[in-house]
N, C-alpha and C positions, 0 to 999 in steps of 0.2 A: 337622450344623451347625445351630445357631440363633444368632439374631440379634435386635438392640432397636433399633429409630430413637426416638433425641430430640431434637427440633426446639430449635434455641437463636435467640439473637435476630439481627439483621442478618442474617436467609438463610441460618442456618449451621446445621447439624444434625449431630447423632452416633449414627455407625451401631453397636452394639457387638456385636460376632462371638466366638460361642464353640465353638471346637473342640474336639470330647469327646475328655477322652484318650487315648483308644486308640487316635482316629485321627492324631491329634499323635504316639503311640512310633512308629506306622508309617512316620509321615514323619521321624523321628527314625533308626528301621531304613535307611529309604530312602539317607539324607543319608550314612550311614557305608558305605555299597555301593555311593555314587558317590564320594567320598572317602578311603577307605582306603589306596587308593595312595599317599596323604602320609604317613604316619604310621611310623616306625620306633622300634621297642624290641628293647633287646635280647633275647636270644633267639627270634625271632618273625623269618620271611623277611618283606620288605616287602609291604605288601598282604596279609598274613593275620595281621595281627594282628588277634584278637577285639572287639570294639564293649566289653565291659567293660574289658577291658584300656587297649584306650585312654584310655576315660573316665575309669580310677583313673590314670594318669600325667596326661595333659591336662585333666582338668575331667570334672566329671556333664556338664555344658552343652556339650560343643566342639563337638557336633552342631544345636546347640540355633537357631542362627542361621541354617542354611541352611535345615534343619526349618521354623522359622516362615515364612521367604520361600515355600519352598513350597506351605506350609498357606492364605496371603495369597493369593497368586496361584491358588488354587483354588477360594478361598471367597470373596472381596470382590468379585469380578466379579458372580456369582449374587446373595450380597448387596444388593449396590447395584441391580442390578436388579429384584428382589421387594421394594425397600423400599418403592417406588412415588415414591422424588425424581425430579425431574428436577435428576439434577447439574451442573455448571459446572466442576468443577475438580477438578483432582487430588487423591488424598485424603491427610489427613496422619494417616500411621501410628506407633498409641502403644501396645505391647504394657502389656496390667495385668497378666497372671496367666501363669504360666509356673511348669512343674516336670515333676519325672520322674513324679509319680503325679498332677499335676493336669491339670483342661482348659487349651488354650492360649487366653487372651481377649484380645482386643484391638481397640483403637476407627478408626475412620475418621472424623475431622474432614473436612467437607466442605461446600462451596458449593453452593447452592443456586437454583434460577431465580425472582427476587425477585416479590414479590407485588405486583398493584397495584392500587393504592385509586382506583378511579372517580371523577371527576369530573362535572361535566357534560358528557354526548355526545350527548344529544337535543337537536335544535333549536340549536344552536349557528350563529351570525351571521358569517359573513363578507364578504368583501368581493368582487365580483363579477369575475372578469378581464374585460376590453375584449377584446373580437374583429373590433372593424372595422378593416378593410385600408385605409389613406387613401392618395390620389396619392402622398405621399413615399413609403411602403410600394412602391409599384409602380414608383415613379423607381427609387429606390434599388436595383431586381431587373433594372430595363434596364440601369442602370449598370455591374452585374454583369456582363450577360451581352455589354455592348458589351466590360469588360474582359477578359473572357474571350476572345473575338475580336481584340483586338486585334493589332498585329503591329507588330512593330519596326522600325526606318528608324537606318539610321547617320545621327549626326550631327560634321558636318566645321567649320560655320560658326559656332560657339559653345561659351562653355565649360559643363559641367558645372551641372546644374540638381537642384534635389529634384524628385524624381517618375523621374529618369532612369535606364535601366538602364546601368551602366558595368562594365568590366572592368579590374584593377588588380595589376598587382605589388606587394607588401608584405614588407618583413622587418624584424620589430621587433625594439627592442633596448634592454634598460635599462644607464645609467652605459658603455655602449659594450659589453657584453656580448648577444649572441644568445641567445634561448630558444626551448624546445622550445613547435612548435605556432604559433610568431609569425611565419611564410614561409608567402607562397601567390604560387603562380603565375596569369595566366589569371583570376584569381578576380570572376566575376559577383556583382556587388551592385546593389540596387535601394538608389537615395539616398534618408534618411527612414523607410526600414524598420525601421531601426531593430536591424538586426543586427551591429552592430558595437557597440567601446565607445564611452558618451557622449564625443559630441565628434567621434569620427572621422570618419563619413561628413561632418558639416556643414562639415568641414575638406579636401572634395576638390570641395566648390563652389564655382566661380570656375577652376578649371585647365580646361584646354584638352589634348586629346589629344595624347599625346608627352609632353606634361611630368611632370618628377622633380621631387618636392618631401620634405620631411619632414610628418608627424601624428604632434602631441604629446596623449600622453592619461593619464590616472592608472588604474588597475585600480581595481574597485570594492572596497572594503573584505571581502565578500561573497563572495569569488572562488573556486574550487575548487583550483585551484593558490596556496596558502598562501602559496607563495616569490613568487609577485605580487601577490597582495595589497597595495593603499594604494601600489603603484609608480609612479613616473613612467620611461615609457615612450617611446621614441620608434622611429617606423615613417618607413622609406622606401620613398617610395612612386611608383610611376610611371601614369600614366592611359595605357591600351591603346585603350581605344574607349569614346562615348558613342553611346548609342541610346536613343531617344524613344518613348513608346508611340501608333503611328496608329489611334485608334478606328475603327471603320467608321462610316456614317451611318444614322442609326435611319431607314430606310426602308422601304416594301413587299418591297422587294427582298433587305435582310440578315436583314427576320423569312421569309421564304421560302427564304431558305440554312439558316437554324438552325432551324426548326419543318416542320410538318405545312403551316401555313396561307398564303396569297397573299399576304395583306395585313395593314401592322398592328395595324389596327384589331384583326382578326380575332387575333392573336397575341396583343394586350393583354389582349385579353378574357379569353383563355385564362389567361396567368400571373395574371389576377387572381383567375379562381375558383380555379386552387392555393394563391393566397396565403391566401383564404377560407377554403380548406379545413383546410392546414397551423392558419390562426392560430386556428383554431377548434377544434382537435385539441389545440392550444399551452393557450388557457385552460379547455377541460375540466377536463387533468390537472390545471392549476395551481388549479383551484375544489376538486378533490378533495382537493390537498393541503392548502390552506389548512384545508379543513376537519379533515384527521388531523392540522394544527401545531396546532392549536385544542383537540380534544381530548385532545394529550398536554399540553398545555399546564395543563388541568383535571387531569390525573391526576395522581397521588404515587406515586413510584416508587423504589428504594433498591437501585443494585447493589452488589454482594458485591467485597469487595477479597480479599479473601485468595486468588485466582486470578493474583492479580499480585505478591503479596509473599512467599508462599509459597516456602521454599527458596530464596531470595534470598544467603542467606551460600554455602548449598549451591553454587548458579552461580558465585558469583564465586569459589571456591576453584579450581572445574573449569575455569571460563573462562582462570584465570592460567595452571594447569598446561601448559591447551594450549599460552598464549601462549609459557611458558616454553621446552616443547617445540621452536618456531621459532626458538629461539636471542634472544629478546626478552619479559626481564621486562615484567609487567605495568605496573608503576611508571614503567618506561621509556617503553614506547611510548604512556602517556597523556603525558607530559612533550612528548613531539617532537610530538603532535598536538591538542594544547590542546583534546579532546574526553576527557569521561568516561563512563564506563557510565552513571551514574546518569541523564546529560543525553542520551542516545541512549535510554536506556528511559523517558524524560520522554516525549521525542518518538515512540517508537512507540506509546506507552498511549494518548494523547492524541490519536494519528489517525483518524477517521475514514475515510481511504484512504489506502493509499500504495501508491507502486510503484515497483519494485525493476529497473534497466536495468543495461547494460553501459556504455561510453561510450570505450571502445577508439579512441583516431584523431580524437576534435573538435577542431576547430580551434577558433583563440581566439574568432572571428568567431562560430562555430556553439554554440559555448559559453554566448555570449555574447547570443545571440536565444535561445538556450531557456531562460536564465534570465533575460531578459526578459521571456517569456512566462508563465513557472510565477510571477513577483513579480505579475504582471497578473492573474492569476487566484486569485491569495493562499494557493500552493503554494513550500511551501521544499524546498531541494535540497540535498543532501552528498555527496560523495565521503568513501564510510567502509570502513575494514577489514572483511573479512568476519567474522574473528575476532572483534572488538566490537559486529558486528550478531549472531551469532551467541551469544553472552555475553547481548543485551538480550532476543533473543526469547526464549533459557530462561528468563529472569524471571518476563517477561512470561506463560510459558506457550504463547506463540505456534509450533505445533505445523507441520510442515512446511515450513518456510522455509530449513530450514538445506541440504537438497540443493540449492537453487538458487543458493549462496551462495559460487560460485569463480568465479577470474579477478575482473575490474574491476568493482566494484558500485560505482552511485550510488543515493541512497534521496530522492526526492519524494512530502513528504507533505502532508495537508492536515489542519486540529484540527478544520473545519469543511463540507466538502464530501467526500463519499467517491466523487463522480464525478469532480474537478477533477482530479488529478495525474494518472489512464488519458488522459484527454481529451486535454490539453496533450503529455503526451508522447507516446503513441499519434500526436496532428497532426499533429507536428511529426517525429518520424520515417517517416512518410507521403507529408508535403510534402517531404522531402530525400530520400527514398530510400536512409534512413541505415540500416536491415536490411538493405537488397538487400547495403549495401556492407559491411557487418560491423562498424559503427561505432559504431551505437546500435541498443540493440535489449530490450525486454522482456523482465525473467526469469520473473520472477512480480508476485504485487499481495498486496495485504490490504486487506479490509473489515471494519469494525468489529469486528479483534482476530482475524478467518478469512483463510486465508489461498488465494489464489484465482490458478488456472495464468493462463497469459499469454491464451488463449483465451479465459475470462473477463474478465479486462483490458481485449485489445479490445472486447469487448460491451459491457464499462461502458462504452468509450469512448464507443461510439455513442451513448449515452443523454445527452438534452438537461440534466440537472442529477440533483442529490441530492433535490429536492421532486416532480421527477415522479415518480423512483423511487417515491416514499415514496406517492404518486396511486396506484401502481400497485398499490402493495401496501393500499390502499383499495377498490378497485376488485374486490379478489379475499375480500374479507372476510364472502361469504357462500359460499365454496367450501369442503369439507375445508383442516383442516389441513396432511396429506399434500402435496394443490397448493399449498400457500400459501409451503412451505416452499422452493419453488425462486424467491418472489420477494422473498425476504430480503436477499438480496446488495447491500449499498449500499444499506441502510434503516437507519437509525438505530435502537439497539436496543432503546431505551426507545417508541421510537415502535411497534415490531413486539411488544414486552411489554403497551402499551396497549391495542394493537389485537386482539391476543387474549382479552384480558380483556371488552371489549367482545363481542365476537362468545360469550365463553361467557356472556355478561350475558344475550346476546338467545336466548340456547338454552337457559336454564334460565326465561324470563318466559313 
């Protein structure tokens, strides 16, 4: 086997592989000795008909196809890797030369990991984070810890307040019809949290325990159950109990239930040098990153698309077939769900993180705060087929996603934070205990186009944003490569192409 790399423009290069003929009839030989048992002529028992034979009824060539897959798959791996690219993407296979007495040739169009042009990264000015912890800093962590102690007191002599914990029968119902998920029993709500649809909670303030009323509310345009969508709704509803939260009193005595120390003075002190510590730990990373926003900011960089558009007709032929296979043209099932491939492979290119949950069993209520949460954080949410998320990641190229992709998928992503959507959802199934109960739960994730187990997920979740990340992967920039590459995950890739570049700048001066 020999081979020619030519570099084209946009990061794109052509590998061209030539297999000497002899070793081409081989895999030609090869191809008709796995094959043979197809073939019938007459006079000839099946499976002994001779390789000439054949070829003079069926074609010189009819081996010729399996032969070259073979000769591909022997030689383009080795190829590609004595070529010395660092490739990006699958290669697109273009037989030139092919015969019974010639070499077999053929090219590999391929993406490339894009070059980048330096900017200024010495001495680069930024702006310095603030690390003083002020009295409101320290209110604000008592506040906490009062609420955290706090404890609940039924309340009998008044009606329903914001701030107040309540518990409530509900069963809603549009035009006098019942929906699924609109009934809860028992159901604990904190008034003002904001877990309900706008309007509801603020419409159980003023009742009084025992009482049955109606809450009228509209669904949000936005909604994941499409058949509610822009509805007017109405819930009946009954108030079970109101409960009031009784702080304790910041005294010697409740910093000596909850700490180490007597007194609390002696307590304040303490949460103050952690807050010191923390918020000084907070503006290191954030000086570091500022500084890696700065000079990727300086540098010129140019990623490769053909990793994403690549065999693009190819999926969507395979995507229908599947669909067809469920007894559900393609045609069809984008018509009932006013979603198209094109606008789900929009949204997955363009993520920065996403991640991939179940969502088996939410109520409207729970629905309803986590997409409150994920709008807060400036992460979108869908409930999508798996067969259409499954259709965008081949596009896309997005390698590993498709085994995690049964039962109920919902997709939260984000075009601008690749820690936001782990975060939020990770909380929040954390805060409810919605894994213990099978309700919500992580499949998988993806980072910038990688796609990353639920274990990963949680890790990103812990991480305080996408610019520490990106601190972190600053901070490792005079280590090997080899290390550098487990702190990739939720960096931005232009920022981890800059930053390499950088670090071979300072190893060749």
């Amino acid at each position: 086997m020999g081979f020619q790399v030519e570099q084209k423009e946009n990061n794109m290069a052509v590998i061209t592989v030539t297999v000497p003929q002899a070793e081409f009839q081989k895999a030609v030989t090869a191809a008709y000795n796995r094959e043979k048992g197809k073939y019938q002529v007459q006079g000839f028992r099946k499976g002994h008909v001779p390789q000439a034979v054949i070829e003079k009824f069926y074609g010189q060539g009819v081996f010729f196809e399996s032969a070259v897959n073979s000769c591909i798959n022997d030689t383009y791996p080795e190829a590609a890797k004595e070529s010395g690219l660092t490739i990006v993407s699958r290669p697109e296979i273009n037989v030139t030369e092919i015969g019974t007495d010639k070499d077999l040739v053929y090219t590999a169009t391929v993406a490339t990991k894009p070059e980048v042009k330096l900017g200024q990264y010495k001495g680069v000015e930024v702006q310095k984070a603030d690390a003083t912890v002020t009295d409101e800093d320290l209110n604000e962590a008592l506040q906490k810890e009062l609420e955290k102690n706090a404890r609940l007191v039924t309340v009998d002599d008044r009606a329903a307040e914001m701030g107040d914990n309540v518990k409530i029968d509900f069963d809603g119902s549009i035009d006098g019809v019942h929906f699924d998920g609109g009934k809860g029993e028992n159901y604990p709500l904190v008034l003002g949290s904001g877990s309900f649809i706008d309007g509801f909670e603020e419409q159980i303030v003023g009742h009084k325990t025992g009482d049955s009323f109606d809450v009228n509310v509209t669904f949000p345009t936005e909604y994941h159950a499409k058949e509610l969508a822009d509805k007017e709704a109405v819930f009946a509803c009954k108030l079970l109990e109101i409960q009031r939260k009784d702080l304790p009193e910041l005294n010697d005595e409740f910093a000596s239930e909850i700490s180490q120390f007597e007194t609390l003075d002696e307590y304040k002190a303490d949460l103050k040098k952690q807050l010191e510590e923390a918020k000084a730990k907070s503006a290191a990373a954030q000086n570091e990153n500022n500084v890696v926003e700065k000079v990727v900011e300086n540098a010129e960089i140019e990623l490769p698309a053909p990793m994403v558009e690549m065999q693009c007709e190819q999926m969507l032929d395979d995507y229908a077939r599947r669909m067809q296979s469920q007894g559900l043209p393609l045609e069809q099932y984008l018509q009932y769900t006013g979603m198209t491939v094109e606008k789900l492979k929009e949204q997955l290119s363009s993520a920065k993180g996403a991640v991939f949950t179940t969502y088996s069993g939410l109520t409207v209520a729970q629905d309803t705060e986590l997409r409150r949460e994920l709008r807060a954080a400036g992460v979108s949410y869908h409930v999508v087929k798996n067969t259409m998320l499954r259709r965008a990641a081949d596009a896309l190229g997005l390698e590993g996603l498709d085994p995690h992709l049964e039962g109920t998928t919902a997709f939260a992503f984000s075009a601008d934070d690749a820690v936001a959507p782990a975060k939020v959802i990770c909380g929040y199934i954390k805060k409810n205990k919605l894994d213990e109960k099978g309700i919500l739960s992580v499949k998988v994730g993806t980072v910038e186009g990688k796609v990353i187990e639920t274990a990963e997920v949680q890790a990103l979740a812990s991480l305080p944003s996408r610019e520490e990340l990106i601190a972190k992967l600053m901070g490792s920039m005079n280590a090997p490569l080899s290390n550098t590459v487990n702190v990739l995950q939720g960096v931005i890739r232009n920022a981890v192409y800059v930053l390499e570049a950088v670090r071979a700048q300072k190893a060749s001066a």
